[in-house]
C-alpha positions in Angstrom: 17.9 11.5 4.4 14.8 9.8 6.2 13.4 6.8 4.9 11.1 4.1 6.3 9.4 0.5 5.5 5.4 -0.7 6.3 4.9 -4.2 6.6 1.0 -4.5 6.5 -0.6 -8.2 7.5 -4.1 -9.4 7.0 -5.2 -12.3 9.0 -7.7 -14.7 6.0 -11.2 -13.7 6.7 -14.9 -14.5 5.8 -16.8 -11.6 4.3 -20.2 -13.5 4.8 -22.0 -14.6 7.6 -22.2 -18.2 5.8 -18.8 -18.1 5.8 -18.7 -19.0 1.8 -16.4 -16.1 0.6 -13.3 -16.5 1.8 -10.0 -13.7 2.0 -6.8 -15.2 2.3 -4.3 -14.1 4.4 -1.7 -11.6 2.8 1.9 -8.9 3.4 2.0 -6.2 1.7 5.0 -4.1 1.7 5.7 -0.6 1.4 8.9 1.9 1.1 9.3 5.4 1.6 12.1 7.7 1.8 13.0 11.6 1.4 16.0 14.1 1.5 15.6 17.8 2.6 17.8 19.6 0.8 17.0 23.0 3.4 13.6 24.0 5.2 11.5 24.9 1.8 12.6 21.9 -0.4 12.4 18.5 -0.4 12.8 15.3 -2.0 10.4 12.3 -1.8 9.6 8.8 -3.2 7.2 5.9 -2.3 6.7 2.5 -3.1 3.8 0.6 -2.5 3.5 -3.1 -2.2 7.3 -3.3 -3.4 7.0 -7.4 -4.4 3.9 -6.5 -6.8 1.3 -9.0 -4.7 -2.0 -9.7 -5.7 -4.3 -9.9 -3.5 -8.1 -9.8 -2.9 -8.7 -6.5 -1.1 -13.0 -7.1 -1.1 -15.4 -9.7 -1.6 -18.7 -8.8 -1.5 -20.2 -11.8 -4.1 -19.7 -9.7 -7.1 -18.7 -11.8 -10.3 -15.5 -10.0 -9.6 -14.0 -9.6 -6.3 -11.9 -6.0 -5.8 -8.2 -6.9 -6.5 -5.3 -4.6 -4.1 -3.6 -1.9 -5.4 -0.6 -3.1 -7.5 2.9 -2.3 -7.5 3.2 1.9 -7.2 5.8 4.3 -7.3 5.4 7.9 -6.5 8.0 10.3 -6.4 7.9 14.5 -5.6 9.0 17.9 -4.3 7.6 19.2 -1.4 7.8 22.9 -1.2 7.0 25.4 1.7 6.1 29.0 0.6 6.2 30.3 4.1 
């Protein structure tokens, strides 16, 4: 079994030159693990920003700035056909 963690940190930032559009700061964290059952099958799962934060991922001066992606979970086989 392999698994893994992504700790992802974005310094606050200013996405205008007038410096009136602020980002905050912000961790996001991620998980992943699999289990290879032999060399044609195997297991996987990922979560993405495992404490659900929201964050502001783009401001551009919309009415609405563009929110992070949300809490995700993805799970699959990976199969070789070789």
């Amino acid at each position: 079994m392999e698994g893994g963690a992504r700790v992802r940190y974005v310094q606050g930032y200013y996405t205008d030159n007038a410096a009136t559009m602020p980002i905050d700061s912000y961790v996001v964290v991620d998980l992943s693990a699999s289990y290879r059952f032999n060399n044609q099958i195997e297991l996987f799962a990922q979560i993405g920003n495992l404490f659900n934060r929201q964050y502001i991922a783009q401001n551009s001066g919309n009415a609405t700035p563009t929110l992070g992606t949300p809490f995700t979970f993805f799970a699959g086989v990976r199969l070789a056909l070789n």
